[in-house]
Backbone as ProteinMPNN parsed JSONL, in Angstrom:
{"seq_chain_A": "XXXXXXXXXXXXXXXXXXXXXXXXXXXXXXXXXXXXXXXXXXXXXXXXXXXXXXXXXXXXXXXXXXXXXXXXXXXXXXXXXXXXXXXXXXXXXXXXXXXXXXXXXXXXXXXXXXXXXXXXXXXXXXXXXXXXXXXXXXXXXXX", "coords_chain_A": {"N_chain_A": [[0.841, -1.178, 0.0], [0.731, 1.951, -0.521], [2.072, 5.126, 0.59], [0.428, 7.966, 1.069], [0.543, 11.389, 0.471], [-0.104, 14.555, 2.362], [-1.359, 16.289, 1.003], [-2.598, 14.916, -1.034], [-3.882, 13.224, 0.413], [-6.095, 14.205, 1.308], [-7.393, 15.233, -0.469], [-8.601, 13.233, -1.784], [-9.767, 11.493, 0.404], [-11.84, 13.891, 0.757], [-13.251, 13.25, -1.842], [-14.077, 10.966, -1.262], [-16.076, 10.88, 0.859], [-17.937, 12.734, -0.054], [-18.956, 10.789, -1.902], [-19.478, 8.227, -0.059], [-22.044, 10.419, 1.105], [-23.433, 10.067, -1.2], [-23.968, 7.788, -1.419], [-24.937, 6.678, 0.708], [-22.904, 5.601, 2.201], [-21.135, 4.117, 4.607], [-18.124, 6.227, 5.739], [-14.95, 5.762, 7.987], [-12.022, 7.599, 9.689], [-9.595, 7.143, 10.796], [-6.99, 8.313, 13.107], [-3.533, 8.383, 14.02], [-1.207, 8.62, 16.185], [2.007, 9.416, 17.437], [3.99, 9.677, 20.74], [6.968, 10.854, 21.437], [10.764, 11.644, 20.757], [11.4, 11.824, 17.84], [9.261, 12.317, 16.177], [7.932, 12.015, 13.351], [9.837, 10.136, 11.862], [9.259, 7.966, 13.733], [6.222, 7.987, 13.007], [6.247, 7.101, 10.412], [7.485, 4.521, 10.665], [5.629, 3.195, 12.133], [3.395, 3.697, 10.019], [4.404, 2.015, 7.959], [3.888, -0.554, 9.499], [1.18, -0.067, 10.01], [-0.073, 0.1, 7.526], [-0.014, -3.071, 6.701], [-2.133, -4.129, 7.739], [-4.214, -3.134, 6.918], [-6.692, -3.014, 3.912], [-6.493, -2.688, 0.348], [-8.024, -0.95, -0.546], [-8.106, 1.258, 1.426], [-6.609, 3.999, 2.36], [-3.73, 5.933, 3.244], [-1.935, 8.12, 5.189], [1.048, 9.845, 6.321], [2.031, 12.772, 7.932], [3.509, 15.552, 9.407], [3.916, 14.226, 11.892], [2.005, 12.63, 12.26], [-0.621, 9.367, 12.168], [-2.11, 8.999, 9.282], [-5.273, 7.627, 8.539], [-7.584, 6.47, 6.504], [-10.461, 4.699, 6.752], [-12.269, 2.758, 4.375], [-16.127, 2.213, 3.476], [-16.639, 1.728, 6.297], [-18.478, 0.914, 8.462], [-18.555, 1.719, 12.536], [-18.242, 0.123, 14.094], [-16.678, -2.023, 12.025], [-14.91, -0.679, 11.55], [-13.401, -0.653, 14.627], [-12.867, -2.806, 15.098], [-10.667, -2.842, 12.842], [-8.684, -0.914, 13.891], [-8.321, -2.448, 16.381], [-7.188, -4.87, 15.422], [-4.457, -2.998, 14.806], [-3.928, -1.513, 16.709], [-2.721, -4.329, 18.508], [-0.535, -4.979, 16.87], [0.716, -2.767, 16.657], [1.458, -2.854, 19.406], [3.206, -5.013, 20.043], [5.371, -4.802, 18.488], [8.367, -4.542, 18.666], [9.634, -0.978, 19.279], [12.648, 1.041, 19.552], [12.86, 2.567, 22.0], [11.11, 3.922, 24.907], [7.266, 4.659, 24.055], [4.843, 6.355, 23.542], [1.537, 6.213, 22.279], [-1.034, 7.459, 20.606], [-4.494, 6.901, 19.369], [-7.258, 7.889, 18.033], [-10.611, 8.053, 16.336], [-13.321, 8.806, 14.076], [-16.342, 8.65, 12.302], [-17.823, 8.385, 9.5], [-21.14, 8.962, 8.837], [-22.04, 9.631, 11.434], [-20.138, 10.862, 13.21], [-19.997, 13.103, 11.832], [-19.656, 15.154, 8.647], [-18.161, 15.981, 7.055], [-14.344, 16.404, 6.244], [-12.763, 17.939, 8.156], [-14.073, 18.151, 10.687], [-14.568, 15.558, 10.88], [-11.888, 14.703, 11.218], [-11.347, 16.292, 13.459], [-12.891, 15.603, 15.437], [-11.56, 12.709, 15.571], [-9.436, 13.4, 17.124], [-9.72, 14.797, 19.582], [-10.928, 12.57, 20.4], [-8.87, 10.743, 21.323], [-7.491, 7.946, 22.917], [-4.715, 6.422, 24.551], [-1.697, 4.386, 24.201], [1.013, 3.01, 26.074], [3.779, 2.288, 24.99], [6.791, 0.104, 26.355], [10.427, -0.967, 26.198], [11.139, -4.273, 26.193], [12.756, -5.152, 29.155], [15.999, -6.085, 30.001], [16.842, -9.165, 30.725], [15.267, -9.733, 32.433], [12.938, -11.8, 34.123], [9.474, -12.682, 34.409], [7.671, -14.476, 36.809], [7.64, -16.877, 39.875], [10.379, -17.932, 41.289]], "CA_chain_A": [[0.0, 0.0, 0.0], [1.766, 3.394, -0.718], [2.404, 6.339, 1.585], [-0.447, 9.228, 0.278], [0.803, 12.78, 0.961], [-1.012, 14.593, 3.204], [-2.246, 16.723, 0.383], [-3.679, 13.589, -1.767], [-5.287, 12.0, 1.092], [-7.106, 15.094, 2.143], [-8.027, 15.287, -1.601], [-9.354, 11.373, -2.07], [-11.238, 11.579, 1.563], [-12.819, 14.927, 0.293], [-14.229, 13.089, -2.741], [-15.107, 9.719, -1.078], [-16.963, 11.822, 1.854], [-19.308, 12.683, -1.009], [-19.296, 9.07, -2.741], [-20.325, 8.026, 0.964], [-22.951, 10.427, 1.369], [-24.383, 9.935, -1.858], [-24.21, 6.412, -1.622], [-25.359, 6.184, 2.242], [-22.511, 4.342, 2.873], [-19.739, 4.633, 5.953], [-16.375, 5.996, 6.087], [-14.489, 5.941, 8.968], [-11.337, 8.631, 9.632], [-8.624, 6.74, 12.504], [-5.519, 9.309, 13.52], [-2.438, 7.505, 15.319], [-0.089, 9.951, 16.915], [2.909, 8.786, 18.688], [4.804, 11.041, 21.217], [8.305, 10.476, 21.357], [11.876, 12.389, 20.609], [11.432, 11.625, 16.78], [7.671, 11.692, 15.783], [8.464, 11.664, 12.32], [10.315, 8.895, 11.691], [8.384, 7.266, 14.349], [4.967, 7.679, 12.535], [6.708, 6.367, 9.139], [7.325, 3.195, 11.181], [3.805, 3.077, 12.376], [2.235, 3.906, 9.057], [4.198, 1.215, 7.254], [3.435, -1.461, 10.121], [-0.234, -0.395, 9.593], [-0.03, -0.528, 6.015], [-0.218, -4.552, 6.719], [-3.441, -4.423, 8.456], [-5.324, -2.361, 5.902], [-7.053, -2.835, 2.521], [-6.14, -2.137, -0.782], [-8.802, 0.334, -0.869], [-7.918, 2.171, 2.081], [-6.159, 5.544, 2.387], [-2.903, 6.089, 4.487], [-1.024, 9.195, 4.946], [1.812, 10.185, 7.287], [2.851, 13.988, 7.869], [3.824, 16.073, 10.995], [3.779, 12.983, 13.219], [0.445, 11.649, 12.514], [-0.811, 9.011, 10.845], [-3.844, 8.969, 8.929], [-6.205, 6.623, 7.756], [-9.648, 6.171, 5.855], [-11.309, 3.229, 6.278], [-13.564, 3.264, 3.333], [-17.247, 1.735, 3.984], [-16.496, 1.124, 7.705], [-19.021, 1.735, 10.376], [-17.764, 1.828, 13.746], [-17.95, -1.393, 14.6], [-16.101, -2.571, 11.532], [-13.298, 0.41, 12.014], [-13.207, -1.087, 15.494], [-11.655, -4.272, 14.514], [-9.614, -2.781, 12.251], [-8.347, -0.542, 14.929], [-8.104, -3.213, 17.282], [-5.631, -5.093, 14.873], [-3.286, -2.192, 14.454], [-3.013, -1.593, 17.753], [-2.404, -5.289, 18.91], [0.518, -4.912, 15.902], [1.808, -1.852, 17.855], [1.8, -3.308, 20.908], [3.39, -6.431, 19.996], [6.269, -4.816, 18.025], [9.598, -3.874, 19.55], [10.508, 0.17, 19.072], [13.775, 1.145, 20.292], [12.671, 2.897, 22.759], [9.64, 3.981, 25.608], [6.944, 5.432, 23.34], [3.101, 6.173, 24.065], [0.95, 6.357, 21.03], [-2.431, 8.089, 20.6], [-4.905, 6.705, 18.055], [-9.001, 8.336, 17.688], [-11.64, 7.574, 15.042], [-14.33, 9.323, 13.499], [-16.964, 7.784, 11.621], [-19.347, 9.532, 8.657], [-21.994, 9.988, 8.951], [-21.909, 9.688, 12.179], [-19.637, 11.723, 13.869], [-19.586, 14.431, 11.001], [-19.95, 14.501, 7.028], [-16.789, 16.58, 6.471], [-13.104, 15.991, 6.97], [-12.437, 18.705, 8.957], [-15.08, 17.699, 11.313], [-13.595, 13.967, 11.519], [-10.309, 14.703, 11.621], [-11.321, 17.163, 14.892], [-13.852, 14.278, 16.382], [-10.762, 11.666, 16.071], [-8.302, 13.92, 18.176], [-10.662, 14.908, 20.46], [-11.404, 10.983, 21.318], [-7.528, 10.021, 20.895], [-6.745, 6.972, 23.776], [-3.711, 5.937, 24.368], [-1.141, 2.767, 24.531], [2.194, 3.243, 25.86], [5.206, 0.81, 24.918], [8.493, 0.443, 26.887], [11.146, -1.824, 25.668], [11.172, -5.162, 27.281], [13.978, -5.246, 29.855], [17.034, -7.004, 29.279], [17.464, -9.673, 31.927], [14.188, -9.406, 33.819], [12.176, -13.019, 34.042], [8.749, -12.485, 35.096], [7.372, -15.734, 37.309], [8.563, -16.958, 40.608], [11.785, -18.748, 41.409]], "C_chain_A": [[0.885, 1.239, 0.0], [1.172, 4.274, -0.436], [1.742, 7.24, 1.059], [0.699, 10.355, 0.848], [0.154, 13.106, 1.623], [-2.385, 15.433, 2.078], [-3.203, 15.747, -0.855], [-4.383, 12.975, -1.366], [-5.809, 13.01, 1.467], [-8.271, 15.416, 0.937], [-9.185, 14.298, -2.149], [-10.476, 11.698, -0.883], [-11.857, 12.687, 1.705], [-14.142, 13.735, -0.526], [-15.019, 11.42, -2.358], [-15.969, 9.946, 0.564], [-18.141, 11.809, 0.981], [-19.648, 11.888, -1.864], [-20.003, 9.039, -1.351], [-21.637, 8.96, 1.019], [-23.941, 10.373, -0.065], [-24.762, 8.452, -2.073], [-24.739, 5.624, -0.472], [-24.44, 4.943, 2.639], [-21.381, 5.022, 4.523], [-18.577, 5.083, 5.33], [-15.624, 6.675, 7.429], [-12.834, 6.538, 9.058], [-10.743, 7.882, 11.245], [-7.309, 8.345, 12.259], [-4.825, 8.685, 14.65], [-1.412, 8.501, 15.409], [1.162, 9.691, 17.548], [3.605, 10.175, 18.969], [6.191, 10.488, 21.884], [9.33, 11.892, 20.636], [11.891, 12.54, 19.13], [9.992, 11.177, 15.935], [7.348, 11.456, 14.358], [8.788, 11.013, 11.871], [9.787, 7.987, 12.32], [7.12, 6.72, 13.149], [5.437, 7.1, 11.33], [6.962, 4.945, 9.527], [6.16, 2.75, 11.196], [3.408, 2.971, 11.364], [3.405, 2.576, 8.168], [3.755, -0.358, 8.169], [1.862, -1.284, 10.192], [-0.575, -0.71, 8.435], [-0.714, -2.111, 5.806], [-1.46, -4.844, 6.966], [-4.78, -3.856, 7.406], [-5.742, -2.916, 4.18], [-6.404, -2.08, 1.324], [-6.597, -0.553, -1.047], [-8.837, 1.564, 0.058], [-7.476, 3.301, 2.068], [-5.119, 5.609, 3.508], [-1.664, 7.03, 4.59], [-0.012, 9.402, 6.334], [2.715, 11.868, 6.875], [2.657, 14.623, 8.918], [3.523, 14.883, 12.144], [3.021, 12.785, 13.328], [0.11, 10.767, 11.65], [-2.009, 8.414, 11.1], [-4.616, 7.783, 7.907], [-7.935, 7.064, 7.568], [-9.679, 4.666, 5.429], [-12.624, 3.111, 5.353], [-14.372, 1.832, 3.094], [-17.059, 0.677, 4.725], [-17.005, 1.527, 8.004], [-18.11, 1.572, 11.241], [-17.323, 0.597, 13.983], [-16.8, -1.967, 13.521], [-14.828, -1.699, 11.491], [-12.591, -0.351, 13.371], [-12.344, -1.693, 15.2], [-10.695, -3.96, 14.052], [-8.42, -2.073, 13.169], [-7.894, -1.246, 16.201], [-6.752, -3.578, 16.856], [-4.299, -4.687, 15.117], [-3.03, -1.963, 15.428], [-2.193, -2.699, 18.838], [-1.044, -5.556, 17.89], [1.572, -4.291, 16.519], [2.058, -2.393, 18.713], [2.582, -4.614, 20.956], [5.119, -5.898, 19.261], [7.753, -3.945, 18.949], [10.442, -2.443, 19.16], [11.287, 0.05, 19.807], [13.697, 1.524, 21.41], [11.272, 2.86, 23.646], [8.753, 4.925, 24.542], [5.084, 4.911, 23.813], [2.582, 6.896, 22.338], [-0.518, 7.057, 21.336], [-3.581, 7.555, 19.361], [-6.967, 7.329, 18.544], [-9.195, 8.283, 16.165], [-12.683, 8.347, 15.168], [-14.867, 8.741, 12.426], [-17.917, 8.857, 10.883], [-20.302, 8.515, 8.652], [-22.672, 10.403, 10.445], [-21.569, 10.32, 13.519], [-19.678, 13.308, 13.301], [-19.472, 14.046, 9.191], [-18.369, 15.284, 6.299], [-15.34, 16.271, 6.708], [-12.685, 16.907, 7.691], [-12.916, 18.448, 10.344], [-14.559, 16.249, 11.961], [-12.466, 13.6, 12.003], [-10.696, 15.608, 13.56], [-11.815, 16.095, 16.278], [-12.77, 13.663, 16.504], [-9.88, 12.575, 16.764], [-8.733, 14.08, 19.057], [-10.865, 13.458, 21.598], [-9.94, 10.473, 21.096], [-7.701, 9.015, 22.516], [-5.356, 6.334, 23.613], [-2.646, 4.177, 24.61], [0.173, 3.664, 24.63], [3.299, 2.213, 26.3], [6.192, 1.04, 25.535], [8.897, -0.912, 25.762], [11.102, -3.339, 26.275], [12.32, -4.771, 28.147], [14.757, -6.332, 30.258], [17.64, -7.8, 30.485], [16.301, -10.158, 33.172], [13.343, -10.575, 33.562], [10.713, -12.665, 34.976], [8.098, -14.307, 35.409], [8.204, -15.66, 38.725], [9.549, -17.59, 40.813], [12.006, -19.514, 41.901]], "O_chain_A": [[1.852, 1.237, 0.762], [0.039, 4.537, -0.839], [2.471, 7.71, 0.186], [1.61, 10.028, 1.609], [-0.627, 12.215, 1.956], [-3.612, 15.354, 2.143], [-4.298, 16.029, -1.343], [-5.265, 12.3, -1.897], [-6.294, 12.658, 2.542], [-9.457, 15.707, 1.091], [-10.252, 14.523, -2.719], [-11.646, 12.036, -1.061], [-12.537, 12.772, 2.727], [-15.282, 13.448, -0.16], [-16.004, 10.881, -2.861], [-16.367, 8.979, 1.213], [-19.131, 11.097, 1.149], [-20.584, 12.129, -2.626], [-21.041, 9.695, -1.258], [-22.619, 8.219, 0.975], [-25.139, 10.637, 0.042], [-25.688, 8.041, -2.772], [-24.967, 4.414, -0.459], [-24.754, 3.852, 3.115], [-21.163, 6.094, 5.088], [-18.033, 4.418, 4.448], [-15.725, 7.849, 7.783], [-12.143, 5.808, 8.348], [-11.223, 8.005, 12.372], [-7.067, 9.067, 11.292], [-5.23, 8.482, 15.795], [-0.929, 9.079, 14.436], [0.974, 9.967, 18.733], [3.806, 11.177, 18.283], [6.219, 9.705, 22.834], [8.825, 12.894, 20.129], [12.497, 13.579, 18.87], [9.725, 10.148, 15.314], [6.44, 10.654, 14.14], [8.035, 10.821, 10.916], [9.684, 6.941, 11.678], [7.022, 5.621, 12.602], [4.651, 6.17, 11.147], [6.644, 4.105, 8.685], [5.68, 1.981, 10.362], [2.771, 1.919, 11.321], [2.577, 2.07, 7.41], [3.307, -1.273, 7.478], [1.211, -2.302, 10.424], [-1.3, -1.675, 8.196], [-1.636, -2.372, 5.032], [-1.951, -5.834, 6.424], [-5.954, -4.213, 7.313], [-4.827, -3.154, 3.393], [-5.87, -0.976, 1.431], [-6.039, 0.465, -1.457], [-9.369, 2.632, -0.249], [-8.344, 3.958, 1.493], [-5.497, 5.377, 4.656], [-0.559, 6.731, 4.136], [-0.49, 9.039, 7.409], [3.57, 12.113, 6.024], [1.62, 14.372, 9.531], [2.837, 15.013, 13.158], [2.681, 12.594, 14.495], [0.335, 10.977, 10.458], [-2.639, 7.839, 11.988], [-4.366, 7.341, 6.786], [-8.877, 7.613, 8.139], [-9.293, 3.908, 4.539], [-13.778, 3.369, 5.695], [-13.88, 0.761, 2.738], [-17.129, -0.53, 4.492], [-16.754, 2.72, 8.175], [-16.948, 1.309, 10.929], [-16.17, 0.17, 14.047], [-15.842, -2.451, 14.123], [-13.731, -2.25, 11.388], [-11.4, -0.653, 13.307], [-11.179, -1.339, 15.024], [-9.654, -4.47, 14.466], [-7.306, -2.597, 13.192], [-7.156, -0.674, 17.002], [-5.667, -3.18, 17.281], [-3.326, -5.36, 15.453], [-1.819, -2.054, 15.63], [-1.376, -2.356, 19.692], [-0.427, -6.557, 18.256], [2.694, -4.678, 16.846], [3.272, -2.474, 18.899], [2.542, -5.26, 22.003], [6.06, -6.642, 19.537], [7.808, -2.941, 19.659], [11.618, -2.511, 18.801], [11.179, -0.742, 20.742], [14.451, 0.928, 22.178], [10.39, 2.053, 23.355], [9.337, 5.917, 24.108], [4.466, 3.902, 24.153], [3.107, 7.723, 21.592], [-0.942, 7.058, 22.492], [-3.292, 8.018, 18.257], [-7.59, 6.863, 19.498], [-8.435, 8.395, 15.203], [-13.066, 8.644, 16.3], [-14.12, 8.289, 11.557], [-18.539, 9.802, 11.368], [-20.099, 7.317, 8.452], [-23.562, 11.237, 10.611], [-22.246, 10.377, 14.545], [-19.492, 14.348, 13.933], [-19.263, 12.949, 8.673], [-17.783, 15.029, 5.248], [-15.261, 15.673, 7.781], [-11.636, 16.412, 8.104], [-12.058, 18.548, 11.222], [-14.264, 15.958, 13.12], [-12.069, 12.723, 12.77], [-10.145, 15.27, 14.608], [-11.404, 15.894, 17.421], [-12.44, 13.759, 17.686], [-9.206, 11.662, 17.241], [-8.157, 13.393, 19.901], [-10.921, 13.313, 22.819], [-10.011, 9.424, 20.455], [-8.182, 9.751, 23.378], [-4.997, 5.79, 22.569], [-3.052, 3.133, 25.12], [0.509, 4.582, 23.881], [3.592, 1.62, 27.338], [6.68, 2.165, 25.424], [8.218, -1.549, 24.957], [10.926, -3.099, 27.469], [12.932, -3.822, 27.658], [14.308, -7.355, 30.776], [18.602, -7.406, 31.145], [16.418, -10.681, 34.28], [12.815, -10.396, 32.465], [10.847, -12.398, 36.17], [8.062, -15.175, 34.538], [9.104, -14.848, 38.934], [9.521, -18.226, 39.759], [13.146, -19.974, 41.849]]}, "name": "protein", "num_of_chains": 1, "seq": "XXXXXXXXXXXXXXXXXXXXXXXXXXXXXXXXXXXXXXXXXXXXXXXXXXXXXXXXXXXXXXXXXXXXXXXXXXXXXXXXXXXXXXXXXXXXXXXXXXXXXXXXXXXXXXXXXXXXXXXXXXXXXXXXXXXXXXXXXXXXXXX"}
């Protein structure tokens, strides 16, 4: 799946905003954030380890340390899942360092019919996960 710009995916989930509402279907608007020393290079990690989890038909942009997705004709529930995935991906993979992530969703027609609107709803509802490293030496169980 290949890396949108920010200005091509704001362009695409303009025009499939108004495919969805003329077609009464869903699309759902995630934002993953990580906060760390290097959010940049960070979220380029992130967005190609989500990459894996997503559809062909999806939408996935990374710029100023966020990364963006359109799940196109997802309700909530089926964003959910997908959302679930990606963060059981994150949470499972080993960054170099301690790093807490942020991810919120917005759903059309639902939350809002515009991207301005969705993009505001998913920051608004961001929750977080935050990863350390394992530690090198440390056996959990008793002895």
């Amino acid at each position: 799946m290949a890396l949108l710009s920010q200005e091509t995916f704001d362009f695409v989930l303009s025009n499939e905003l108004k495919r969805a509402r003329r077609s009464q279907n869903f699309v759902t608007v995630a934002l993953i954030q990580p906060n760390d020393r290097e959010p940049e290079a960070t979220a380029r990690q992130i967005a190609d380890l989500v990459s894996r989890e997503l559809r062909e038909t999806d939408l996935l942009a990374s710029a100023g340390g966020v990364v963006s997705l359109v799940l196109l004709d997802a309700d909530r529930q089926s964003a959910t899942r997908v959302i679930d995935r990606v963060m059981a991906r994150l949470e499972h993979y080993q960054f170099t360092g301690p790093l807490h992530i942020e991810v919120g969703a917005a759903c059309c027609p639902a939350d809002g019919v515009d991207a301005d609107t969705l993009k505001r709803v998913a920051m608004e509802g961001r929750t977080g996960l935050t990863r350390r490293p394992p530690a090198i030496g440390n056996s959990s169980g008793s002895g």
